[in-house]
C-alpha positions as CSV (number, residue, x, y, z in Angstrom):
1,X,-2.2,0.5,22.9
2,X,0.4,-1.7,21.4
3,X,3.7,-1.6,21.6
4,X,5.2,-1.6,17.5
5,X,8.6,-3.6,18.7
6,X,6.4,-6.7,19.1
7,X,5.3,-6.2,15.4
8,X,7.0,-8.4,13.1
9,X,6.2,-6.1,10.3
10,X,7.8,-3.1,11.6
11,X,11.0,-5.2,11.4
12,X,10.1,-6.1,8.0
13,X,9.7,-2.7,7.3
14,X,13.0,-1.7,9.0
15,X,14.6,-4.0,6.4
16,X,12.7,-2.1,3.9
17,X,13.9,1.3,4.2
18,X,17.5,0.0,4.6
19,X,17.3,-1.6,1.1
20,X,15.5,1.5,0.0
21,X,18.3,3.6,1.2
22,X,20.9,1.1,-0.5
23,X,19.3,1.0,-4.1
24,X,18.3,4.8,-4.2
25,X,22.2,5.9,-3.5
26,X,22.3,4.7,-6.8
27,X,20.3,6.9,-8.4
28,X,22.3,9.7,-10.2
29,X,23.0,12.8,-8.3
30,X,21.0,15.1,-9.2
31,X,18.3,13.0,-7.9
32,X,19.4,14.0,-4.6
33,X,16.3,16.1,-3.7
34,X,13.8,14.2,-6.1
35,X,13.0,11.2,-6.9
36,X,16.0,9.5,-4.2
37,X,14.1,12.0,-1.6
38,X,10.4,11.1,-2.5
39,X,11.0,7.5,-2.1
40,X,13.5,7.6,1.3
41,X,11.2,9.8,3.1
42,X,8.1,7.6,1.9
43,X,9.7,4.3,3.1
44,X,10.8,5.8,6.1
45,X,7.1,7.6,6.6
46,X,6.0,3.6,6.9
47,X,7.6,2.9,10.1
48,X,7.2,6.3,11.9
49,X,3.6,5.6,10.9
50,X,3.2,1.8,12.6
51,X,5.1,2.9,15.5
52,X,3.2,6.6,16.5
53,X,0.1,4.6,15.5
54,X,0.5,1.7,17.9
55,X,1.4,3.7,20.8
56,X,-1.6,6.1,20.3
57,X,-3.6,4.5,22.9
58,X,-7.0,5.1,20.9
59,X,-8.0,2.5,18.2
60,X,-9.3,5.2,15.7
61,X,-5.8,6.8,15.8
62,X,-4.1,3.3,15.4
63,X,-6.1,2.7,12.3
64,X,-5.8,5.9,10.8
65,X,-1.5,6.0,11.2
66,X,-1.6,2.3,9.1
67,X,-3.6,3.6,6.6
68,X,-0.8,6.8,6.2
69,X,1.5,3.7,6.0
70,X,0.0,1.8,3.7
71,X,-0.2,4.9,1.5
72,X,3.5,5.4,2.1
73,X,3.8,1.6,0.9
74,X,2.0,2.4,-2.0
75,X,4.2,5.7,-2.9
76,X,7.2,3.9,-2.8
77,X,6.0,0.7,-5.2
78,X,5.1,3.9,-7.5
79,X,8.3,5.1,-7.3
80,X,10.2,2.6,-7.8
81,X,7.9,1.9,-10.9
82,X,9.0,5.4,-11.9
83,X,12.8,4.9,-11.1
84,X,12.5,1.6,-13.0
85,X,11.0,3.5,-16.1
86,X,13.9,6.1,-16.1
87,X,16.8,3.2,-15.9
88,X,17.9,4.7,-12.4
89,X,18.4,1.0,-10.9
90,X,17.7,-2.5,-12.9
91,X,14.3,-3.7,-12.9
92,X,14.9,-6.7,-10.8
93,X,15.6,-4.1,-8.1
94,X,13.2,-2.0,-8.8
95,X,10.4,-5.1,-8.9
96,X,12.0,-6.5,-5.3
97,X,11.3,-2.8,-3.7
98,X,7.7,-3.4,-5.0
99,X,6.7,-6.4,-4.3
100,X,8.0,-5.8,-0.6
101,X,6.1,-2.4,-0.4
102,X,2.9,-4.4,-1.8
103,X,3.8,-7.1,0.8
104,X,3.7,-4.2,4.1
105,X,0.7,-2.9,2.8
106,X,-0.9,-5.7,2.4
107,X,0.3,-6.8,6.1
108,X,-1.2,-3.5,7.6
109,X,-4.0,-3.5,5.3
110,X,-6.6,-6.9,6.4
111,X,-5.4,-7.6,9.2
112,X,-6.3,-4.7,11.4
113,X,-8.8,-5.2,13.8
114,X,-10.1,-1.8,14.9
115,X,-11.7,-4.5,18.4
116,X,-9.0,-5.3,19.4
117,X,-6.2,-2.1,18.6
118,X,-3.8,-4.5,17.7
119,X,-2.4,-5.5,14.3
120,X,-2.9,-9.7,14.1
121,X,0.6,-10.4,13.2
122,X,0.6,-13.9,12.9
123,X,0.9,-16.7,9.4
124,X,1.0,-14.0,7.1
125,X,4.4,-14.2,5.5
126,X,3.0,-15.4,2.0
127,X,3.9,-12.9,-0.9
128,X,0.3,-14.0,-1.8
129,X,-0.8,-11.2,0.2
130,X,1.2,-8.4,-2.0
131,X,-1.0,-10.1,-4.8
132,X,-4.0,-10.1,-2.7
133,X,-3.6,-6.8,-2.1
134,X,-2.9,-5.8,-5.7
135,X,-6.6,-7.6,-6.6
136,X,-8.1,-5.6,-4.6
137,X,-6.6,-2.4,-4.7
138,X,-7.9,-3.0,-8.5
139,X,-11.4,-4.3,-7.6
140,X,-11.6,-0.9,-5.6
141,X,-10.9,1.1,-8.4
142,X,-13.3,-0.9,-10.9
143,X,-16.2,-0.5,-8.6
144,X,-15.7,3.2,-7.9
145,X,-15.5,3.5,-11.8
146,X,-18.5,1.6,-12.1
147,X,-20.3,3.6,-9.1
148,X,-19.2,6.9,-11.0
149,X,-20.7,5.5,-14.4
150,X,-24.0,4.5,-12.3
151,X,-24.1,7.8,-10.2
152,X,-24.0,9.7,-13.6
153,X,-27.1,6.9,-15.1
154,X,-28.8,8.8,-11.5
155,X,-28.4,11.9,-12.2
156,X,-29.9,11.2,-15.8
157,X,-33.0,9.8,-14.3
158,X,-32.1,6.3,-15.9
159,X,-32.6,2.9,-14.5
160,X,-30.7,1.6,-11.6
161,X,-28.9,-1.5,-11.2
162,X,-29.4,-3.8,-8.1
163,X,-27.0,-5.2,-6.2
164,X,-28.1,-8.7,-8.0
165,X,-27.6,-7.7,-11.4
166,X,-24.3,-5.7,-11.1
167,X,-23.0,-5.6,-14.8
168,X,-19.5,-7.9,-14.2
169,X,-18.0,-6.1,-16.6
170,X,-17.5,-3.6,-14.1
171,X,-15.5,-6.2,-12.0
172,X,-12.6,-7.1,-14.2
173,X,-9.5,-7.4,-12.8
174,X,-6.1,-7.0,-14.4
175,X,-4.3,-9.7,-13.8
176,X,-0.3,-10.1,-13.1
């Protein structure tokens, strides 16, 4: 059991949902209970998250709560991507609130050691992670494409690909 004040990133996420909370009451009124809603309650859903998960007392539950916050990171960077789109706040606003979402998750996201139940919360103030985290968020997605494409090549009774000759086309990345 740990105890989330010591966590420098639920700081950096208190931050977070105060800027969130400053940019979205710019977002026109009747917003209120949409988009402005979505996003606060995601933000906010981050810390509640790293703080219940730290003082769960079981490692399993620790990790589970900063994977619900790293999902709320990633519903937030998507909003803001969709409040950029619709003009509700400039895109330099909207691109800060994203790469510091990107950032959290990418602070909950290696670093947990399930061992130990505590989040290593050390060096890592690079935005490198956010990109870090981006990459392989994407790898992730390529490789369950592939493994869908492959699975289906199964099914069909045609040949297999070992882990040696894993087509790399499979593997690109999109890159910033």
């Amino acid at each position: 059991m740990s105890d989330y004040r010591n966590l420098k990133v639920w700081y950096q996420t208190l931050d977070f949902v105060a800027r969130v909370y400053e940019i979205t009451s710019e977002f026109p009124a009747r917003e209120q209970y949409g988009l402005t809603s979505q996003i606060r309650r995601a933000a906010t859903s981050i810390a509640l998250n790293i703080a219940e998960g730290a003082t769960s007392g079981y490692n399993s539950e620790y990790a589970r709560f900063l994977r619900i916050a790293i999902r709320s990171a990633n519903e937030v960077s998507a909003g803001f991507e969709i409040a950029k789109r619709l003009k509700f706040c400039s895109s330099e606003d909207a691109q800060s609130q994203i790469n510091a979402a990107d950032h959290i998750a990418a602070r909950l996201c290696p670093e947990f050691s399930v061992n130990s139940g505590r989040l290593l919360d050390s060096c890592f103030d690079s935005a490198d992670f956010a990109k870090i985290y981006r990459n392989k968020v994407a790898q992730s997605a390529a490789m369950l494409q592939a493994l869908i494409k492959l699975l289906g090549k199964v099914s069909e009774n045609q040949e297999l690909y070992d882990a040696t000759s894993f087509p790399q086309e499979h593997l690109e990345i999109i890159d910033e």
